[in-house]
PAZA-85122 format. One record per residue (C-alpha): z, y, x; residue number from 0. Coordinates in nm, 4 decimals, decimal comma. Layout:
<nodes>
<node <Z Y X> NUM> ...
</nodes>
This chain:
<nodes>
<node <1,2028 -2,2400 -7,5219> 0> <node <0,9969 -2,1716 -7,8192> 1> <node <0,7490 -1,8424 -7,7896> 2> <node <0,6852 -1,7058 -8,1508> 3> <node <0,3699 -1,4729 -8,2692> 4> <node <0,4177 -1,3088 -8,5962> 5> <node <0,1782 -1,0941 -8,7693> 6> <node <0,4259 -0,8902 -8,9467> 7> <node <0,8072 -0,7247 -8,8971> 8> <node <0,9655 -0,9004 -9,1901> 9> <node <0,8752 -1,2049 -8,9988> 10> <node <1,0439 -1,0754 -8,6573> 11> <node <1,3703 -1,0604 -8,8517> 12> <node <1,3578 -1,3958 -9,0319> 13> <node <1,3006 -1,5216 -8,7039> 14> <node <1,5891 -1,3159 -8,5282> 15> <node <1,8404 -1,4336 -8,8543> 16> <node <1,7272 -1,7740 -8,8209> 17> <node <1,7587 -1,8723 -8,4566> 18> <node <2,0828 -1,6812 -8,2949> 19> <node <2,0118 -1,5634 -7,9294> 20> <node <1,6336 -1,5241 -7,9849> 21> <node <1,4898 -1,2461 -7,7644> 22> <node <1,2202 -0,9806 -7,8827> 23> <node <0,9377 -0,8796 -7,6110> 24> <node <0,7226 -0,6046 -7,5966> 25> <node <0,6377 -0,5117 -7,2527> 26> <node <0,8132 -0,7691 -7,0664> 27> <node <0,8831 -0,5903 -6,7942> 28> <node <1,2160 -0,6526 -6,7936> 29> <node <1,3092 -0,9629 -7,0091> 30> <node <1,0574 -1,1637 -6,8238> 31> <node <1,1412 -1,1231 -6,4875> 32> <node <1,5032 -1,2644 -6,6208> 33> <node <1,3600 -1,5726 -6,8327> 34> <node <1,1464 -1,6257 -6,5310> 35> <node <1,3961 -1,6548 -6,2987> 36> <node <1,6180 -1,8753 -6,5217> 37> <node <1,9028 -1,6398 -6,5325> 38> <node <1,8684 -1,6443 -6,9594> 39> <node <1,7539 -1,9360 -7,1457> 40> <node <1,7377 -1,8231 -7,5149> 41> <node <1,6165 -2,0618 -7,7483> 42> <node <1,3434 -1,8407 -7,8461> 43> <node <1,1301 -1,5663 -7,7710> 44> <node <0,9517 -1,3343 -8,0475> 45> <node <0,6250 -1,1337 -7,9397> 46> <node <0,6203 -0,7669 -8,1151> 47> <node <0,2762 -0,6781 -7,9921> 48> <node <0,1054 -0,7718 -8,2679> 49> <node <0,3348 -0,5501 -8,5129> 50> <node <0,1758 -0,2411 -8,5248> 51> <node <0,4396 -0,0109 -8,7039> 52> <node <0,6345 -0,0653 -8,3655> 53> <node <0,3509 0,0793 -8,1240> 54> <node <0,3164 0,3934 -8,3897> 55> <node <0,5016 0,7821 -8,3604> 56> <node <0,5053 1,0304 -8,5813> 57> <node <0,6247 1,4192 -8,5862> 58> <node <0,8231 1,4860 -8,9460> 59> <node <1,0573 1,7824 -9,0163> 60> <node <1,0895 1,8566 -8,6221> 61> <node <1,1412 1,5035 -8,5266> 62> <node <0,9464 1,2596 -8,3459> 63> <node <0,9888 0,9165 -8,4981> 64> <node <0,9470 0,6799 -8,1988> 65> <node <0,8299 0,3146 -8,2570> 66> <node <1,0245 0,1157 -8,0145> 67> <node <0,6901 -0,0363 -7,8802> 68> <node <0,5270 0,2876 -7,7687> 69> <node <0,4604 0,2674 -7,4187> 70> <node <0,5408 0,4665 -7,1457> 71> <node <0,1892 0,5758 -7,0305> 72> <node <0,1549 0,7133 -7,3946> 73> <node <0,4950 0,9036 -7,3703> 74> <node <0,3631 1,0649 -7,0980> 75> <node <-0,0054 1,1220 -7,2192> 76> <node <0,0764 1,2023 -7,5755> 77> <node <0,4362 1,3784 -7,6513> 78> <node <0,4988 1,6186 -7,3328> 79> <node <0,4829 1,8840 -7,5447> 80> <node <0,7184 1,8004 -7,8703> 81> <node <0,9027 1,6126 -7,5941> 82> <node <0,9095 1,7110 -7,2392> 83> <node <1,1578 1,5424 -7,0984> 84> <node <1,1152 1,2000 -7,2160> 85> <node <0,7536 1,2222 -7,0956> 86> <node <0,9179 1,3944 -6,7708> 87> <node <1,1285 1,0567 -6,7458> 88> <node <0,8458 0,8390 -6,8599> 89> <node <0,6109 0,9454 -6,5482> 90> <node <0,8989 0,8470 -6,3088> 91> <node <0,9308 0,4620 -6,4440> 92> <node <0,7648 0,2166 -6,2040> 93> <node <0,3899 0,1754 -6,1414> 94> <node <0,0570 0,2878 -6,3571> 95> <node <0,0757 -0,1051 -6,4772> 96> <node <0,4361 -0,0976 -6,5555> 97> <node <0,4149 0,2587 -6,7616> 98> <node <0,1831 0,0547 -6,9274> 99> <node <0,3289 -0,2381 -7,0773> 100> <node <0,7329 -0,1090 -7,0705> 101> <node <0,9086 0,1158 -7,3579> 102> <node <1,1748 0,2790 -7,4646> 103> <node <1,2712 0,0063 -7,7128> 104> <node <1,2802 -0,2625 -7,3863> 105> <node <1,5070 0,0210 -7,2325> 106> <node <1,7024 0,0674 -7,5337> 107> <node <1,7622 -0,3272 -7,5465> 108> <node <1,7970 -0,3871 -7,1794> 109> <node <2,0358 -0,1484 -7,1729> 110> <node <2,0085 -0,1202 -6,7852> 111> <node <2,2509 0,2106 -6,6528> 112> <node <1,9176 0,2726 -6,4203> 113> <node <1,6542 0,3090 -6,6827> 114> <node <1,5225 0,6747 -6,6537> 115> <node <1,4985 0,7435 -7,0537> 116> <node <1,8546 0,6856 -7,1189> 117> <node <1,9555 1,0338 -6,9421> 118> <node <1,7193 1,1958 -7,1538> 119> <node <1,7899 1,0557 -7,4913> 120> <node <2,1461 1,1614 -7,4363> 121> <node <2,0383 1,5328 -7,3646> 122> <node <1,8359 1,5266 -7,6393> 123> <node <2,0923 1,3285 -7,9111> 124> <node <1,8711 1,1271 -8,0153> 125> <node <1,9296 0,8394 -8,2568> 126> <node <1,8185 0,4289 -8,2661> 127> <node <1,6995 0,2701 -8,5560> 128> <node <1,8412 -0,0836 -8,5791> 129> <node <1,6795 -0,3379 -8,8583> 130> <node <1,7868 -0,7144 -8,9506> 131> <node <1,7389 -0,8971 -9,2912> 132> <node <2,0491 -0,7529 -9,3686> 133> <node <1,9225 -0,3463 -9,3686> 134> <node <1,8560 -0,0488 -9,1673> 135> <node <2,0977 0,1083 -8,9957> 136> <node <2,0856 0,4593 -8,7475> 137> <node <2,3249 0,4924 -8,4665> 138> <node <2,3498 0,7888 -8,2440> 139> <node <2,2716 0,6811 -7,9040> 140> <node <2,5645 0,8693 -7,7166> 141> <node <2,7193 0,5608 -7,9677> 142> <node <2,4925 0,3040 -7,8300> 143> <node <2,5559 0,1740 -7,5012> 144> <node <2,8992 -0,0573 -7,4686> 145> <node <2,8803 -0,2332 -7,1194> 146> <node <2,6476 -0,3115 -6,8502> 147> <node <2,3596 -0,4549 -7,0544> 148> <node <2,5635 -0,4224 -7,3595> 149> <node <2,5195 -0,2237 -7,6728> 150> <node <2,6271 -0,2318 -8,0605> 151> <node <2,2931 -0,4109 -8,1747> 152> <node <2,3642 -0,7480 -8,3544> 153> <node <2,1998 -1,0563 -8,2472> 154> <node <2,0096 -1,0045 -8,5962> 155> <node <1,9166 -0,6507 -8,4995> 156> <node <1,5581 -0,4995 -8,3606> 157> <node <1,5690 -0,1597 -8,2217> 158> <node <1,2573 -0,0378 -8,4820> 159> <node <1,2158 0,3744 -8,3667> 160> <node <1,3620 0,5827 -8,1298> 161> <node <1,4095 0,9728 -8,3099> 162> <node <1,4050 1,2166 -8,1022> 163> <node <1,4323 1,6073 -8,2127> 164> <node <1,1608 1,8316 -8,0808> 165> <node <1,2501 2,0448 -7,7762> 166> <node <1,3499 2,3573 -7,8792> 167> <node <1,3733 2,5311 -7,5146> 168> <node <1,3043 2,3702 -7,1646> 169> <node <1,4088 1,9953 -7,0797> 170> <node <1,4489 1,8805 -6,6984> 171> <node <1,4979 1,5230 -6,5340> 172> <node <1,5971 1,3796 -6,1982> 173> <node <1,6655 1,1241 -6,0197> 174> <node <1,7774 1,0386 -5,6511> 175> <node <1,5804 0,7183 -5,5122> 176> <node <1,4909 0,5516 -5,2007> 177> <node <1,1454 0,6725 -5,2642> 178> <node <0,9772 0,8589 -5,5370> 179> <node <0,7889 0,5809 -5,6889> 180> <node <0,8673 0,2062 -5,7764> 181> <node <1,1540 0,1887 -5,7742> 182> <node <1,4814 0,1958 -5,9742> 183> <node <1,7151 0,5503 -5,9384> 184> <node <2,0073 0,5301 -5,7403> 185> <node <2,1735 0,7869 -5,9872> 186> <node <1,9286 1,0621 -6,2432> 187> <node <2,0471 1,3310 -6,4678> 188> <node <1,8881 1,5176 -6,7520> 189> <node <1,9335 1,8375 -6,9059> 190> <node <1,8176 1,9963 -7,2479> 191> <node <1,8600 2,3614 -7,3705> 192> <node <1,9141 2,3755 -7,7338> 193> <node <1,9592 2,7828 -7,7666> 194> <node <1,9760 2,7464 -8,1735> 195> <node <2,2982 2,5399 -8,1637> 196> <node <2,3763 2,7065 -7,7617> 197> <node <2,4405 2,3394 -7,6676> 198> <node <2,3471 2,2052 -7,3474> 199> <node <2,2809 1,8580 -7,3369> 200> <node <2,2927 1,6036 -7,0410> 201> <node <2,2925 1,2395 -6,9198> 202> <node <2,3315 1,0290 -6,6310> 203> <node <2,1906 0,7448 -6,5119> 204> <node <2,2846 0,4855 -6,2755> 205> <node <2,6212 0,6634 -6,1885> 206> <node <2,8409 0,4811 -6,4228> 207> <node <2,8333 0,1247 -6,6033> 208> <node <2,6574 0,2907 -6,9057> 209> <node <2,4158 0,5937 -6,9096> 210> <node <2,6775 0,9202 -7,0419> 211> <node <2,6798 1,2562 -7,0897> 212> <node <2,8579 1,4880 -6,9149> 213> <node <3,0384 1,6194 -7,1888> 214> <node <3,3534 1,8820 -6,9704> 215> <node <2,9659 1,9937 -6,7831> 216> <node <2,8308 2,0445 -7,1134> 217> <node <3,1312 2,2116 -7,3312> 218> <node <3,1730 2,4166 -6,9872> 219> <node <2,8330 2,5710 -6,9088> 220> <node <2,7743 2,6206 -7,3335> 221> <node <3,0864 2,8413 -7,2781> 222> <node <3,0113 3,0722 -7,0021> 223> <node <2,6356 3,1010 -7,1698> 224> <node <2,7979 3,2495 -7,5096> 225> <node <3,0820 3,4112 -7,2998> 226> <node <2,8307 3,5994 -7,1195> 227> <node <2,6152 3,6281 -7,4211> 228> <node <2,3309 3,4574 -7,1504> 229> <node <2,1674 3,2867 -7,4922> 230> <node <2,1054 3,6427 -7,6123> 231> <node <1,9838 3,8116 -7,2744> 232> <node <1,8577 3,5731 -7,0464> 233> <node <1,9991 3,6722 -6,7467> 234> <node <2,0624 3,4785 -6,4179> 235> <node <2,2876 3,2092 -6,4091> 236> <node <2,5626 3,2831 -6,1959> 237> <node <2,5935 3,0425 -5,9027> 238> <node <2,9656 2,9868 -5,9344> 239> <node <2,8532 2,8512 -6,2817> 240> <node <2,6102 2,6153 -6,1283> 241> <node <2,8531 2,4657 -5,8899> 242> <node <3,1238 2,4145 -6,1429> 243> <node <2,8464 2,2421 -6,3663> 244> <node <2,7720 1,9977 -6,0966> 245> <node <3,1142 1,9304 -6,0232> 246> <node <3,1963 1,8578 -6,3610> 247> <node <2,9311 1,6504 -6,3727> 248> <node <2,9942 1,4375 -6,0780> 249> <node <3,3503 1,3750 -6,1710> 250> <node <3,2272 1,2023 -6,5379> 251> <node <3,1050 0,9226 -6,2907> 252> <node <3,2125 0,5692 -6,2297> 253> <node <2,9954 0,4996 -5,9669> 254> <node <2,9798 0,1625 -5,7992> 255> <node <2,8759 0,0802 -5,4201> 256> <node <2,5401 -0,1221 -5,4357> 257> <node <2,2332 -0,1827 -5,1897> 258> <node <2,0959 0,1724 -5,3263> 259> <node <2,3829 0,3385 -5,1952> 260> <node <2,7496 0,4035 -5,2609> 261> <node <3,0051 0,5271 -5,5049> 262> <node <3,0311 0,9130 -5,2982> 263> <node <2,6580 0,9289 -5,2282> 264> <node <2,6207 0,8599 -5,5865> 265> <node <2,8605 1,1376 -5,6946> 266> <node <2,7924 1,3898 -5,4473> 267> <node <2,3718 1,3527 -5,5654> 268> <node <2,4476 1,3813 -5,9191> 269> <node <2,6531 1,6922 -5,8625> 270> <node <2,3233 1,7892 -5,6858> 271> <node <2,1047 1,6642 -5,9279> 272> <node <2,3050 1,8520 -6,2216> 273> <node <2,2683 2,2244 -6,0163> 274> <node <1,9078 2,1474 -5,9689> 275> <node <1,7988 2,0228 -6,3311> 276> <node <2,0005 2,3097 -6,5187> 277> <node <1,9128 2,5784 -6,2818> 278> <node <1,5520 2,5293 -6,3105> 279> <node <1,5674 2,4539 -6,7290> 280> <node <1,7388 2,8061 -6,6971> 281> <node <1,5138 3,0129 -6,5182> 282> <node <1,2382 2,8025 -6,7514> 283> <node <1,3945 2,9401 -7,0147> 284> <node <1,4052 3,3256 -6,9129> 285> <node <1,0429 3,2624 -6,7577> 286> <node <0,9760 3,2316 -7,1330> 287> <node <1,1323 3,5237 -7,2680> 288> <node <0,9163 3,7347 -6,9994> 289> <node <0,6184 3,5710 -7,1171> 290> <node <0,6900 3,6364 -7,4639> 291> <node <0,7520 3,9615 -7,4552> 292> <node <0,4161 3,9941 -7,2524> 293> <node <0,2192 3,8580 -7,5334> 294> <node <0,3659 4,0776 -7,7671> 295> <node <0,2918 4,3804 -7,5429> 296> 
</nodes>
């Protein structure tokens, strides 16, 4: 297997055009481990580290344009505050030296139902830049994922930027693990208030061959907030509301038994998981409004 250095992205995508099955690394922490162990024997390998668009973000117009080569420790460091939960999810992913060298692009391309992004950038509706010689092309990521390891990029295709819009109200993630660090979720769910478009967002993790929303949670708890005009006051969430959410939730799994635990453990957590992460973005949210009006005093 040949390892390729370029200097510069058009290069990348010659070399991805050129040689079919070649694999892009950033942080390795993922890809290696499987070329390592001999499971995938491409006939190439192209480094990105040395392309420094990739390892760049920006904030534009209430977006944050995400180079797919960003890594985690910097997600955490540098964007909690135009993007809470991502760096919420970021903090949970591995070790210090793992957060170091992995990124949302590896995620992205991976495509693993356990990485803890993909719950967020589903809440959030974010969207995945995809470049080849051929052009540039966006794809909403609740479009992105197709199968266990599987998504709509072409062999030709590098996942460039991740854009995320800038949180608007509070963001929450979660995950249920064997312990709380090093180690890969046994399900996670995110959550994402939106009040200027009332839309709750969500996503689940390692419940289900592909991270999803939970779109019957969502479309349910965005009605009883504008039902019970909740955007406009900021009152309490009713508990019957937070049970139904979670139940909703749960029952957009497909859940598999695995050593991390099995298909009702899964479901039951992420019902869990869902009462715990929207309850607490709510009462976030009114904590706000208090504060607020307390300035303003």
């Amino acid at each position: 297997m040949d390892f390729l250095l370029p200097e510069r992205l058009d290069e990348v995508l010659t070399a991805l055009a050129a040689r079919p099955g070649t694999v892009p690394v950033a942080g390795g922490t993922d890809v290696m481990v499987r070329l390592g162990t001999g499971r995938e024997r491409p006939p190439a390998a192209v480094d990105l580290t040395r392309i420094a668009p990739l390892a760049r973000w920006e904030r534009t117009a209430g977006e944050v344009r995400l180079g797919a080569a960003v890594p985690y420790t910097r997600i955490a460091e540098e964007l909690a505050a135009p993007l809470p939960g991502l760096a919420a999810a970021a903090r949970t992913v591995g070790s210090r030296q793992i957060r170091n060298r992995g990124t949302v692009g590896g995620a992205l391309g991976t495509a693993s139902p356990t990485g803890d992004v993909h719950p967020v950038l589903l809440a959030c509706g974010a969207e995945v830049e995809l470049i080849s010689v051929r052009g540039a092309r966006r794809v909403p990521v609740r479009d992105f994922y197709t199968g266990p390891g599987r998504t709509v990029r072409a062999p030709d295709e590098l996942i460039r930027a991740v854009r995320v819009r800038e949180a608007e109200g509070p963001q929450t993630y979660a995950k249920a693990a064997r312990r709380g660090a090093v180690v890969m979720a046994t399900c996670s769910f995110a959550v994402a208030l939106w009040p200027s478009r009332a839309w709750v967002g969500t996503g689940i993790g390692s419940a289900a061959p592909v991270p999803l929303p939970a779109l019957e949670a969502e479309r349910f708890v965005a009605g009883e907030l504008t039902e019970r005009r909740l955007w406009e006051t900021r009152g309490p969430l009713p508990g019957g509301v937070l049970v139904r959410f979670g139940e909703l939730a749960a029952a957009a799994t497909a859940p598999a038994d695995d050593v991390r635990g099995s298909s009702a453990y899964r479901r039951h957590a992420v019902a869990v998981l869902a009462r715990r992460t929207l309850g607490r973005a709510w009462d976030e949210h009114r904590t706000r409004r208090r504060t607020e009006e307390e300035s303003c005093a």
